[in-house]
N, C-alpha and C positions, 0 to 999 in steps of 0.2 A: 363938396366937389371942388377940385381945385381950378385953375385958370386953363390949366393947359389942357387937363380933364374938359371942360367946357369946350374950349374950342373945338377939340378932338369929336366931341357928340356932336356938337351942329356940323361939323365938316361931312360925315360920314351918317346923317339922320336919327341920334340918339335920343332918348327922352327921361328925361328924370322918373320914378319910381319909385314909393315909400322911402327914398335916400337914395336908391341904388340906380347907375344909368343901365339904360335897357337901348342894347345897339340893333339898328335894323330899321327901316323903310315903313312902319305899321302904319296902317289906316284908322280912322276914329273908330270905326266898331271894331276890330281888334282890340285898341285900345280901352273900349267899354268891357270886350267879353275878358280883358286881363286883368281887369276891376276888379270884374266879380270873381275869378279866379281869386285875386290877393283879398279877399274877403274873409277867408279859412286860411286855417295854417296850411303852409304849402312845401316843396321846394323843384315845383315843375321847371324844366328845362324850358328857356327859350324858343321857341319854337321856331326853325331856321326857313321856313316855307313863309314869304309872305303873304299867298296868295292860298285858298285849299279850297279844291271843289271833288264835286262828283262823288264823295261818299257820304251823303246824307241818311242813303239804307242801312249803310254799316254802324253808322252811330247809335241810331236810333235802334239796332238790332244788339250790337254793345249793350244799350242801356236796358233793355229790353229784358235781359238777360242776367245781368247782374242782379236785378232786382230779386230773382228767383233762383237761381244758381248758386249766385254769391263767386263764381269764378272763371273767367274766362279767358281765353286765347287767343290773341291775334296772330293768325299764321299769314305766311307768304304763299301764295301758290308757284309751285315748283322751286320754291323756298329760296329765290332771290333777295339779293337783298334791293333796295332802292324802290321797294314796291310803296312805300309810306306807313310801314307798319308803326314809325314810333311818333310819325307827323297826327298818326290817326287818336292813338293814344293821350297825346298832350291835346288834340281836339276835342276828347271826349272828355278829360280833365277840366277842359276850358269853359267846354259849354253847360255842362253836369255838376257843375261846382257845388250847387247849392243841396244835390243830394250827397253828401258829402262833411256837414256841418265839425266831424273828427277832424277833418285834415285829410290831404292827400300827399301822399310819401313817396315822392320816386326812387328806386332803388336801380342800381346800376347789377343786373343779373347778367355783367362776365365774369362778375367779382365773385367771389367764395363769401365775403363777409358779409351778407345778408343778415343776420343778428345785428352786426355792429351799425351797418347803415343804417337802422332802425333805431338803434340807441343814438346813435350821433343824429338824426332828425328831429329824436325827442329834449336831446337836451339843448340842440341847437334854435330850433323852431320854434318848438313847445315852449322852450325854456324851463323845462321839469330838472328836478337836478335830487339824485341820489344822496341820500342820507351819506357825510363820511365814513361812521362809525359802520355802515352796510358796503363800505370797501372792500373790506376784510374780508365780510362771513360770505357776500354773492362774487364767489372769486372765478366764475365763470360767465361768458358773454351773454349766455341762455339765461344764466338765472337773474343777471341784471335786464333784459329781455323783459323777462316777466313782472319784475318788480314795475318798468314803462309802463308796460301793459295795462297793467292792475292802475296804474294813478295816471291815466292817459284821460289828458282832456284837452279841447272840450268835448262830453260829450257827443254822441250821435255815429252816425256811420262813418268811417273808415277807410277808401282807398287807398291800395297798396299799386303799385303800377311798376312790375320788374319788368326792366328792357331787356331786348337781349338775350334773351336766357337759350342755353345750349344745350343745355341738362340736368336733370331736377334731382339729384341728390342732396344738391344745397339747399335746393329748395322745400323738399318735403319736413326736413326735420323744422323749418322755421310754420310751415303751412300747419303741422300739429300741435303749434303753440297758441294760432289765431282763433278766439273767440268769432262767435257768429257778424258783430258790427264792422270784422275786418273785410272787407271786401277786395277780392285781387283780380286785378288785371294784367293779362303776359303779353309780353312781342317776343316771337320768336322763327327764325328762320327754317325752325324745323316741323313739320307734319307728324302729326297722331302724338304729339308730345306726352300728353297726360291724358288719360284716360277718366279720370274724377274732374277734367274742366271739360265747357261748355267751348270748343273749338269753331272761329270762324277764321276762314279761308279768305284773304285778302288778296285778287286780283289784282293785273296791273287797270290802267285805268280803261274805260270803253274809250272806243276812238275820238268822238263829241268830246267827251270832261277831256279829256287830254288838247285839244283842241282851244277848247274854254280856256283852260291852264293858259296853256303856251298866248294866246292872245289876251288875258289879262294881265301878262307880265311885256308884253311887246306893242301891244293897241291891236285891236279889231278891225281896224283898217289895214293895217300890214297881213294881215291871217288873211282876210278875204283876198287880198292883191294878190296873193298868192297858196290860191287855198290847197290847191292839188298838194303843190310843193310841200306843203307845211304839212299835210296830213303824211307825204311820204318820210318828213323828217319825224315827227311822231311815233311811226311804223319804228324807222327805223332804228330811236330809241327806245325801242321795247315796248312804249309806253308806258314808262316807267315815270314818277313826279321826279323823281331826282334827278332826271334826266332833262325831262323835257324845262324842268327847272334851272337848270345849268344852262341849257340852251338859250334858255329864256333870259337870262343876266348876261349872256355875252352877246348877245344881239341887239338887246334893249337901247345902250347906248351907243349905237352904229344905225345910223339910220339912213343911210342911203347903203349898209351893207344887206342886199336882198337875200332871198331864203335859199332859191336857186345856187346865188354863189357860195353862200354858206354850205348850202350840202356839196357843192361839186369840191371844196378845198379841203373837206372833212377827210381825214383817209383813218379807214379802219384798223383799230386798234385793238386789241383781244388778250389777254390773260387768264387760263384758267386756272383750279385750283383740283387738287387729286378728288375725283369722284369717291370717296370710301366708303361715304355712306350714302343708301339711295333716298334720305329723307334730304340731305343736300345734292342740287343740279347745281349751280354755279354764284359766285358772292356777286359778279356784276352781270351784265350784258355791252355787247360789243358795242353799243351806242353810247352807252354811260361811259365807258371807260375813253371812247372818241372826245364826248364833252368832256371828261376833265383833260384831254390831251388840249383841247383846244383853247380852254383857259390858263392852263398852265404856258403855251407858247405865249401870255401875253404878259406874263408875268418879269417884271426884273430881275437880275442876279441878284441881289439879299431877299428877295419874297422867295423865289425860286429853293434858295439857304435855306429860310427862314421853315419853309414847308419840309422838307426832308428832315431837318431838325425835331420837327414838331412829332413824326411819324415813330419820335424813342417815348413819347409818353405811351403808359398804357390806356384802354380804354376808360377814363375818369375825363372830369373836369381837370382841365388845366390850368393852374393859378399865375398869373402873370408873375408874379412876383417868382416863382420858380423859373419861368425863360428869360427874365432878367439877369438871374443869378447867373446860369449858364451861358448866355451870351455873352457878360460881361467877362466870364472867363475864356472866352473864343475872342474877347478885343472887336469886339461888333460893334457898331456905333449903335448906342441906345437912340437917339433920332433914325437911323437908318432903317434898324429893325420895327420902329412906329408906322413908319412907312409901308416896313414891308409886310408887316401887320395889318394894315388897312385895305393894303392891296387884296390880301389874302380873303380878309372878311368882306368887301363889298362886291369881291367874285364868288360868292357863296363858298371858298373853298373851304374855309373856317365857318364854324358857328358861335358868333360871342353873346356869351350868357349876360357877360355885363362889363365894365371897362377893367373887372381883375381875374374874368374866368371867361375861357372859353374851351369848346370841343371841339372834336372832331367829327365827322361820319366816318362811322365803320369803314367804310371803301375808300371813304378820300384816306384815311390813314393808310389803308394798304396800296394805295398807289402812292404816296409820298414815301413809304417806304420803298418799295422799289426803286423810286428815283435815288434814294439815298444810298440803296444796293451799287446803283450806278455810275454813283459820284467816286473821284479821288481820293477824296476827305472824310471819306465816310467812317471811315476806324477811329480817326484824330475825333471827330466829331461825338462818336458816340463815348470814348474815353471824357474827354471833358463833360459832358452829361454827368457820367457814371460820379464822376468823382466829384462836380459841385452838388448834385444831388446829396453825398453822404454828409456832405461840408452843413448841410440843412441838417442832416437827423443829427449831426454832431450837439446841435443847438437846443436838444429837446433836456430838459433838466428834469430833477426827480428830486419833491414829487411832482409833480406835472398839475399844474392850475386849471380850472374849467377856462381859463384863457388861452391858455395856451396849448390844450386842446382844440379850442376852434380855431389858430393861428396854425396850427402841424397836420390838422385832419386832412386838409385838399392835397399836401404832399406824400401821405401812406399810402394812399395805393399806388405811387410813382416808385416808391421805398420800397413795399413789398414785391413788387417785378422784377427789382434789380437783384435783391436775396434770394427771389425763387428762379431766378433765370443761372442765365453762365457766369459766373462770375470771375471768367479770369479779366475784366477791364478793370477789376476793386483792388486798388492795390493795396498789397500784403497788412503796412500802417491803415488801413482805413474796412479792412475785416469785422474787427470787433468793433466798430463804430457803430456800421451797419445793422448787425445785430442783436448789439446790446441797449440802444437805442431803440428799435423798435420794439423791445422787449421792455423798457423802459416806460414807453409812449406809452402799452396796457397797463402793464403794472402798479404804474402810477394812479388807475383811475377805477384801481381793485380789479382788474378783467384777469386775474391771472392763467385762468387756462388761458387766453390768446397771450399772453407773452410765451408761457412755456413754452412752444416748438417753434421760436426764432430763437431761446436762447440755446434750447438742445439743438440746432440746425449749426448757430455757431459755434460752438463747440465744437461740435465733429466739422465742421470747415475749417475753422483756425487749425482744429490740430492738424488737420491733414495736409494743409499747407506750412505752417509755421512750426511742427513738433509741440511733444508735451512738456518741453520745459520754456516755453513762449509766456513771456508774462502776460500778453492780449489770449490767450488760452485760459490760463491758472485763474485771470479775471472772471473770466466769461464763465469758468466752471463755479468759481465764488459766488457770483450772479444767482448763477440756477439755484447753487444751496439754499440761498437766500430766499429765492421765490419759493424754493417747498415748505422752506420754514415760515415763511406768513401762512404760508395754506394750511398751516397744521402736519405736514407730511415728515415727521422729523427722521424717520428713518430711513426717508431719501435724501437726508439733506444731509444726515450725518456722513458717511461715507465719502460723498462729494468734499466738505470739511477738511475730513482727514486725509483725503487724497491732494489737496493743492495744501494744507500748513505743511504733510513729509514733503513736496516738492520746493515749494519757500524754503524751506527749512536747509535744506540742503543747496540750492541754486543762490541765493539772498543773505541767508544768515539769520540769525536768530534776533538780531538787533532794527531788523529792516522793518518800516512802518507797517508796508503791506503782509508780512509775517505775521506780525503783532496783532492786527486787523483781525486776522482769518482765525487766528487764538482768541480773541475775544471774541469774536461771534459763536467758536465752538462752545464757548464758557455759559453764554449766554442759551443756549441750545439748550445744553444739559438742566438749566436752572429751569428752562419752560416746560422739560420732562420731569422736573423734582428731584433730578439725579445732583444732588449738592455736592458729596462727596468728589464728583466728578469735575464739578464747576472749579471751585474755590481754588485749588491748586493754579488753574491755569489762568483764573485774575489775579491774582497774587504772582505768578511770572510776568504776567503784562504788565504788571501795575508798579515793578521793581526795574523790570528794564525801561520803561514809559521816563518814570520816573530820573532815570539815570542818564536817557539820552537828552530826552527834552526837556526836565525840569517841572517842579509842581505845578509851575500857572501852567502847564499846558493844557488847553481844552482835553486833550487824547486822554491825557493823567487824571484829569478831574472824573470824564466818563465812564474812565475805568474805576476810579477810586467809589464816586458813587453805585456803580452799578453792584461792586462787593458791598456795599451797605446794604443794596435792598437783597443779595445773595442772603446776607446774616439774617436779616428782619423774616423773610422765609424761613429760615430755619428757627425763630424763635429766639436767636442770639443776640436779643435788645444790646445788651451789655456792649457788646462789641458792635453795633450799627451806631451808634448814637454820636463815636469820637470820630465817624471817617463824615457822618454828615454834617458836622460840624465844619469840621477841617474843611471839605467842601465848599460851606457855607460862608467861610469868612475869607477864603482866596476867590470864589466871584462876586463877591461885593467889596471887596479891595479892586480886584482887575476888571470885573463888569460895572458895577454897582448898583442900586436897589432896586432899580425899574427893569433891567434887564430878565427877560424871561426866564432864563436858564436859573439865575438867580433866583426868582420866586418858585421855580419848582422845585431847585432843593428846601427851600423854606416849609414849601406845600408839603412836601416828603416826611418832612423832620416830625411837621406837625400830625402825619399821621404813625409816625412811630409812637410820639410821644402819648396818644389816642389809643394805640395795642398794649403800650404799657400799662394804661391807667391813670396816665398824669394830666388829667383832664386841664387842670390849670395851666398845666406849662404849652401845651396844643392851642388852649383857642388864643391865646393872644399873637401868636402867627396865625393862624386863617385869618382871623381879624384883620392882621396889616396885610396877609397876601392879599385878600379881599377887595381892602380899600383901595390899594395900586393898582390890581386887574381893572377898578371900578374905573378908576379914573386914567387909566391910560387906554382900556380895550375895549371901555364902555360895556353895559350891564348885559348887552345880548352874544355878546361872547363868549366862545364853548368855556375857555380858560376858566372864566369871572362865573360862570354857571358852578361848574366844575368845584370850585372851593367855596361858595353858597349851598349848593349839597352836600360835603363834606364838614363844613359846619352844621347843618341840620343834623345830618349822622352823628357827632359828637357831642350835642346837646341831648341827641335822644340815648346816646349811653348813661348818662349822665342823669337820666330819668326829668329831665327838664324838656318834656312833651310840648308844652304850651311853646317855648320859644324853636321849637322843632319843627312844629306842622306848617308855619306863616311860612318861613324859609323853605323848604319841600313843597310847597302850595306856589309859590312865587316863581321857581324853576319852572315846574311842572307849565305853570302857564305859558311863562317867557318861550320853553322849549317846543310848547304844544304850536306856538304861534311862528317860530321864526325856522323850529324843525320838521314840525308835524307828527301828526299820531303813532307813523310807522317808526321812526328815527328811535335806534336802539337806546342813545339817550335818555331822550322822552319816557319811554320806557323803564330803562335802570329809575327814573324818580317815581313812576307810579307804582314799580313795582318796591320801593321802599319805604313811601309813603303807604301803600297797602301793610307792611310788615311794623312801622309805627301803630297805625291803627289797630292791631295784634295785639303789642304791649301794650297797647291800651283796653284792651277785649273789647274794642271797638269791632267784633268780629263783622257784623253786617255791613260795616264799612270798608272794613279788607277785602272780603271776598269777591265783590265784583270786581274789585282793581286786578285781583290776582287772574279771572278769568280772563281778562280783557288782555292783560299781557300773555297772558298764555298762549289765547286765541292767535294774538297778531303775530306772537313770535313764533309759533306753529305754520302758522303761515307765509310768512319771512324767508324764517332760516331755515326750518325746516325741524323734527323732530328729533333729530341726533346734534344739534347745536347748543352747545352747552348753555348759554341765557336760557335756550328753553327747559332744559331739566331744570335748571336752576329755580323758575320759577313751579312747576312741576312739584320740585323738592318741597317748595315754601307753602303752597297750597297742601298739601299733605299734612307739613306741619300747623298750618293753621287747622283743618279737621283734625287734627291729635286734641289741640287746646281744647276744643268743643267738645270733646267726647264723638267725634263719628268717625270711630275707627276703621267702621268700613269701607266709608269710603278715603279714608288713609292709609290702607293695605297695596289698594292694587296700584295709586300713583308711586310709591318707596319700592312698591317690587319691579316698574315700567322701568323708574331712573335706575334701579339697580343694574339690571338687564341691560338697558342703553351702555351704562357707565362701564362695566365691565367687557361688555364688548368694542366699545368705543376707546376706551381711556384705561385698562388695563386694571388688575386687581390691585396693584400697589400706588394705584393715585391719588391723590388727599381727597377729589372729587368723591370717587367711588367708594371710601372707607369712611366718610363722612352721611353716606347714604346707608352703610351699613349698621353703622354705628343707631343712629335716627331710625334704623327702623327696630331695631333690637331695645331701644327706647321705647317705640310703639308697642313693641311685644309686651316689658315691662308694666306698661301700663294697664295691660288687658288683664295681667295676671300670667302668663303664658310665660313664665321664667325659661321654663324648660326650652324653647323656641330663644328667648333672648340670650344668655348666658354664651354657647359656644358664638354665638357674631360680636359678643363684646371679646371673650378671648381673640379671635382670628384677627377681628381690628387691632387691640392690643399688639398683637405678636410681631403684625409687619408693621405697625411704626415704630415699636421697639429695633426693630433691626432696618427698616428705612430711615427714620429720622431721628430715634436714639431715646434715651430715656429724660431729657430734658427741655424736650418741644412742646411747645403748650398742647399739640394736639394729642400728643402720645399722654399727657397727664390728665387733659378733658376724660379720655376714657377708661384710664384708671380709675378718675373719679365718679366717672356712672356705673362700674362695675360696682365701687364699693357701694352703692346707692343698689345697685341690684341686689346685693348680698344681705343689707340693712333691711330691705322689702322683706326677701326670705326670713326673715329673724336670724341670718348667719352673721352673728353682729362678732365672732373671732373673725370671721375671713375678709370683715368689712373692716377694722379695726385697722389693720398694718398696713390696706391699702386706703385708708384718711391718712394715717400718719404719714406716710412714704410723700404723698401730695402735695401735703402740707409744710413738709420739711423742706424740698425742691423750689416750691414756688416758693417759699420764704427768703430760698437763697437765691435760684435765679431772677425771681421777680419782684422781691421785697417782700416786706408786709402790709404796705399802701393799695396794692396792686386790688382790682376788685375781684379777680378769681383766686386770689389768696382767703379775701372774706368769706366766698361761697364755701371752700374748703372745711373754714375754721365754721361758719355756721355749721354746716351740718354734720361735722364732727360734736358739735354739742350737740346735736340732733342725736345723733347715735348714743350719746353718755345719758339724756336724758330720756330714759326707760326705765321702767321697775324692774325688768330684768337686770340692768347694771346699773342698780340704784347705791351700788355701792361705790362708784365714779361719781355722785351728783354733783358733789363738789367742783368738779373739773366742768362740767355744765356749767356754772354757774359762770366761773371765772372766763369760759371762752365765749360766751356769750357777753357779756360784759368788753371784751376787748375787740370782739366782733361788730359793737355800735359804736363805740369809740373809734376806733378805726375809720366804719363806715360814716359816719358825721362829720369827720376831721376830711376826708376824701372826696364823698357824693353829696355834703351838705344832710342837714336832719330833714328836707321835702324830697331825696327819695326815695321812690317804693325801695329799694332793696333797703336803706334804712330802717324806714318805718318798719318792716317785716320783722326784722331783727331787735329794734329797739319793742315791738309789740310780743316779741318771745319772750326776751331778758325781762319785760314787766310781769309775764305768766311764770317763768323760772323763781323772780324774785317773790311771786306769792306763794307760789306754794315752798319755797324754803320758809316762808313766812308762816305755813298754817303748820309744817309740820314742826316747825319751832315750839311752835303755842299747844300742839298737840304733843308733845313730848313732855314739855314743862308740867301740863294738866296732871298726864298720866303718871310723872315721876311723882308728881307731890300726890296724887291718887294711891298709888301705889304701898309711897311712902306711910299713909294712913291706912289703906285695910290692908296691906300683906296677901295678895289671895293671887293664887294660880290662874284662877277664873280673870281676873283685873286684866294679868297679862298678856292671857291670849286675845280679850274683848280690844286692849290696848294695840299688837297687832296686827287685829283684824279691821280696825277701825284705821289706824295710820296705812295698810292697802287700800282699801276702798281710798282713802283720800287722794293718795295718788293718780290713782288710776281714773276718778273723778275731774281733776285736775288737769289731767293729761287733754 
């Protein structure tokens, strides 16, 4: 707290609290019952009544209730407001604390964001904090909602406490998310509101407690002096606390002014409000509205300001730091408006939560509004608002930090009124500020349905003020594309795309940043849809004019230059990814240099191309030094430094070096379990690869609980159409293929398929990858007839989507010809080895390890007694197939040893039938007999097939 913060508290009776100053008059058992309130997580409102009596039935009848209910109503009778409906509420929070051990949650029920206020309690209060990698997939505020929900602690019950509430549309969708521990409590000024709550009817006070009131805030000896009086001032405000509470702080420090003279100089004051609906009779009474006439006469010209001013927030907490900003732009004198601050707060006419937030009451807002109606300035006034306000959202960055989420949260709902209200005070320049910023402020924090209808709102407001060739337009519609395409929604994103590059295009030029932009992003679309052909053209125009305007160090040129690398590396076109991430690579460690991030991700990159290729050697010595500089510059529990620790395991476990795989995948696994959690997609991706090592290891009873467990949670997560979860889906399936339990590897291959194909269309790597795997399954039953047309169908559309030289389109070349081999159709399997064979030789070398699989079991095919007349060719490709594999994977791994254990069985039996040829020619050669020769081979068959 700072000096002049101090003073300000003891001037005005502040008291320090867990950090925070807490303004207002309290007494020691206040002070005690706020204790035990700040005992649990909280974020109850200061409570602006110093004094509360006479509802001790209603509490006790509240608690009464909830206990068995679980939800109740505070209404008004005759649905006033100033009866104490929200004083009674933060009473019953106050005193009830302890059943409560969850937490009590206030939400502001004029707001629509009921979801969000929950989430921004949990992660502000709680301090729970959503997994990043679960940005993405929970791109709505309900299903982050529920994820709180679900990790909400501490344990126990649950108070929910909506103020305010006018109407339960917003409300019920949020009511059929709350488990039984949530418990809610409503203030509202309306009658029979819900029918599924437990409703009690809040009277104004009996004439005694109003009485009590009024002389606990003025002394007992002034109330008796003049008791008639005081009961008729009483009367005469309604008997309302807010009322008699007002009265009561403007009397209190006037002590020779009597009650008599108070009421006689009172002059009645009234407003009403259109009667429309019969559950509302009126927001004040003519006595409340007198007291605040009568505080307000007492007030200065800058308090007097200061209130009409205050009357443009909407109904939230009000962040000092936001009437700063604004007054400084009205040339207010920052001491002046302290003042007038004080003024305000020690007439009750404000209520300060604490020395950087305070609110308002409902009614006081609406009668500082009017004054503001009635001022000269009141246009000037509300424009400068309008406009320092956006001057704030201007400030919100992307992506947006959990800092600076709790720094921008107290000014959204001030943000969101000025977008949802009139906005002709926003001028034209400060449009798309508005709301693309707010749009920004969700987006950033994965909420994307709540960005999308600020940025489609701007949009159709820019355009209709500014035209469709407005660059704050053409932006804002860029925006939106953007947002669908994180959501996965590509074919609302595309259109949008194409609609602002023809308007760039034509208004800007073809050489302009922002042009280039909106081309790149389109390039980058098509490659997320697999549509390559469509991609490449338009990086390669970015990347030629990038180039030409700005020069190769440019960041923009490098982004795009890398980005067509990893375009090739998808398409299988090693050859061509390898010289651009090079090129890449050695102009940001000339103009970044080796510690810079960007730096080590092309590094990171390179080493996993070089990993698809097969050059196991030339990979791990980058993860290695990416490794060690992540280690020592971002420290070991960094996503980064995790991130290429499991990519190292994964490239140890190609490489069939198990033993230096698991330590690594075990060491993640832990780090991520501790510093991410169970649910954390991360976390996740290692157990569920760590399960899939265990696999290659036919560690199967080891696998398969890991694979259930990520199942489980990511079913429960994402949800069932989220691709990690087929994913692992997929890989459970394929684990029961290895076992032999093919039944229950049918119905998971036939779920993903269904998913996939509905989800991700027939031509997507995903779903032809599930086809392909399950026509595999078939294979292996015997069930040819069932596999055969899903290997062709796969076949045919990567042949024509991704072409005849993509690793994936040659994988399934080569399990058809594996199908055909099963059948004994060893002519049909024959030209599809060799076609394989030939291809991967050329696009991928002969180092490469799916070149080996090829060349194995093309010797696999030669070696048969039906084409025992090829043996020779057996022999030799086996032979070059361990060679090969030695010089590559080292002679300890399995795929090695597999092959080197054939070529030892190939080489004996050329060995036996050697010795058996020699016997029977010199046999032969001695008795001459017809009989010899057929004994001879009928004895070299049997051998064979023996041998086999």
């Amino acid at each position: 707290m700072t000096e002049s913060d101090r003073k300000r508290a003891e001037k005005i009776g502040a008291y320090a609290e867990q950090g925070d100053i807490r303004i207002g008059k309290l007494y020691l058992d206040q002070r005690e019952e706020r204790a035990q309130l700040n005992s649990i997580p909280q974020n109850v409102p200061m409570r602006g009544a110093t004094k509360f009596v006479g509802r001790e039935t209603e509490l006790a009848t509240i608690h009464r209730e909830m206990q068995t209910s679980d939800r109740v109503i505070i209404s008004a009778i005759a649905g006033m407001g100033g009866v104490g409906k929200t004083e009674l509420a933060i009473q019953y929070a106050v005193r009830n604390a302890e059943a409560y051990p969850g937490g009590i949650c206030w939400l502001n029920g004029t707001q629509t964001d009921l979801f969000e206020q929950v989430v921004t309690f949990a992660r502000t209060v709680l301090s729970l904090k959503l997994p990043p990698a679960l940005e993405k997939t929970l791109t709505t505020i309900e299903q982050q909602f529920v994820w709180y929900r679900e990790h909400w602690q501490p344990s126990g019950a649950v108070l929910l406490i909506v103020d305010d509430v006018a109407e339960m549309k917003n409300l019920r969708s949020l009511l059929q998310h709350l488990p039984p521990r949530f418990k809610v409590l409503l203030t509202t000024r309306r009658k029979r509101l819900d029918a599924d709550f437990v409703e009690m009817s809040l009277d104004v006070l009996p004439l005694d407690k109003a009485i009590e009131l009024l002389a606990k805030l003025i002394g007992s000896s002034r109330v008796e002096a003049e008791r008639a009086t005081a009961e008729d001032l009483c009367e005469w405000l309604g008997r309302l606390p807010l009322g008699v509470e007002l009265i009561g702080r403007y009397v209190a420090p006037k002590p020779f002014l009597s009650l008599f003279d108070l009421k006689a100089q009172v002059q009645f004051q009234h407003r009403s409000l259109d009667d429309r609906d019969p559950n509302y009779v009126m927001t004040a009474q003519k006595g409340v509205r007198a007291a605040f006439e009568l505080s307000w006469q007492e007030l200065g010209d800058a308090a007097m300001a200061m209130g009409r001013f205050l009357s443009l927030f909407t109904a939230a907490e009000i962040p000092c730091e936001l009437v700063q900003r604004v007054t400084e732009a009205l040339d207010w004198a920052t001491e002046t408006m302290e003042e007038a601050r004080e003024q305000l707060a020690i007439r009750h006419l404000l209520q300060e939560v604490t020395l950087t937030r305070f609110r308002l009451h409902p009614l006081m807002r609406e009668f500082f509004a009017l004054k503001l109606d009635e001022s000269e300035n009141g246009e000037e006034v509300r424009s400068v608002y309008v406009k320092a306000l956006v001057e704030v959202a201007a400030e919100i960055l992307y992506p947006i930090t959990l800092t600076q989420v709790a720094q921008f949260s107290p000014a959204i709902p001030h943000l969101k009124a000025i977008a949802a209200s009139d906005l002709r005070l926003v001028p034209d320049e400060m449009l798309m500020t508005l709301f693309n910023r707010l749009a920004r402020f969700y987006q950033g924090q994965g909420a994307y349905a709540a960005a999308e209808p600020w940025l489609e709102k701007g949009a159709e407001v820019v355009l209709d003020r500014l035209g469709e060739d407005h660059p704050d337009y053409l932006t804002t519609l860029h925006n939106l594309a953007l947002l669908y395409k994180s959501q996965g929604r590509y074919g609302d994103a595309e259109p949008l795309y194409l609609k602002v590059r023809d308007i760039k295009k034509q208004v800007l030029g073809e050489e302009h940043p922002s042009y280039l932009t909106t081309l790149h992003n389109l390039a980058l679309l098509y490659q997320l849809q697999g549509r390559y052909g469509d991609a490449e053209p338009l990086y390669l125009k970015v990347r030629d004019i990038r180039k030409q305007v700005l020069g190769e160090e440019h960041p923009s040129y490098l982004t795009t230059l890398h980005n067509l690398a990893s375009l090739y590396e998808s398409q299988g076109r090693y050859g061509d990814a390898e010289p651009l991430y090079l090129k890449v690579r050695d102009i940001k460690k000339q103009v970044l240099g080796e510690e810079h991030p960007s730096y080590l991700t092309t590094l990171h990159n390179l080493a996993l191309l070089y990993k698809l290729q097969g050059r196991y050697g030339d990979a791990e010595p980058l993860y290695l030094k990416v490794r060690d500089i992540r280690k020592q510059v971002l420290g070991e529990e960094h996503p980064s430094y995790l991130t290429t620790l499991h990519n190292l395991a994964s490239l140890y476990e190609s490489q069939g070096r198990y033993g230096d795989a698991e330590p690594l995948y075990l060491k993640v696994r832990d780090i991520k379990k501790q510093v991410l959690g169970e649910e954390h997609p991360s976390y996740l991706t290692t157990l569920h690869n760590l399960a899939l090592l265990y696999k290659l290891q036919g560690r199967y009873g080891d696998a398969e609980p890991l694979y259930l467990k990520v199942r489980d949670i990511r079913k429960q997560v994402l949800g069932e159409d989220h691709p990690d979860y087929l994913t692992t889906l997929h890989n459970l399936a394929s684990l029961y293929k290895s076992q032999g339990r093919y039944g229950d590897a049918e119905p998971l291959y036939l779920k993903v398929r269904d998913i996939r194909k509905q989800v991700l269309g027939e031509e997507h790597p995903s779903y032809l990858t599930t086809l392909g795997n399950l026509a595999l399954l078939y294979k292996s039953q015997g069930r040819y007839g069932d596999a055969e047309p899903l290997y062709l169908k796969v076949r045919d559309i990567k042949k024509q989507v991704l072409g005849e030289e993509h690793p994936s389109y040659l994988i399934t070349l080569h399990n058809l010809a594996g199908l055909y081999k099963s059948q004994g159709r060893h002519g049909d399997a024959e030209p599809l080895y060799l076609k394989v064979r030939d291809i991967k030789k050329q696009v991928l070398g002969e180092e490469h390890p799916s070149y080996l699989i090829t060349l194995h079991n093309l010797a696999g095919l030669y070696d048969t007694p039906i084409i025992l007349s090829k043996l020779w060719k057996t022999t030799d490709l086996a032979r070059r197939s361990v060679k090969i594999s030695t010089s590559v994977l080292g002679r300890t791994h399995p795929a090695t040893r597999r092959r080197t254990h054939k070529l030892w069985r190939i080489l004996l039996i050329d060995l036996t039938l050697g010795l058996l040829l020699l016997f029977f020619a010199s046999h032969l050669l001695i008795v001459r007999s017809p009989i010899a020769l057929l004994q001879f081979l009928f004895v070299l068959l049997l051998a064979v097939l023996l041998l086999r």
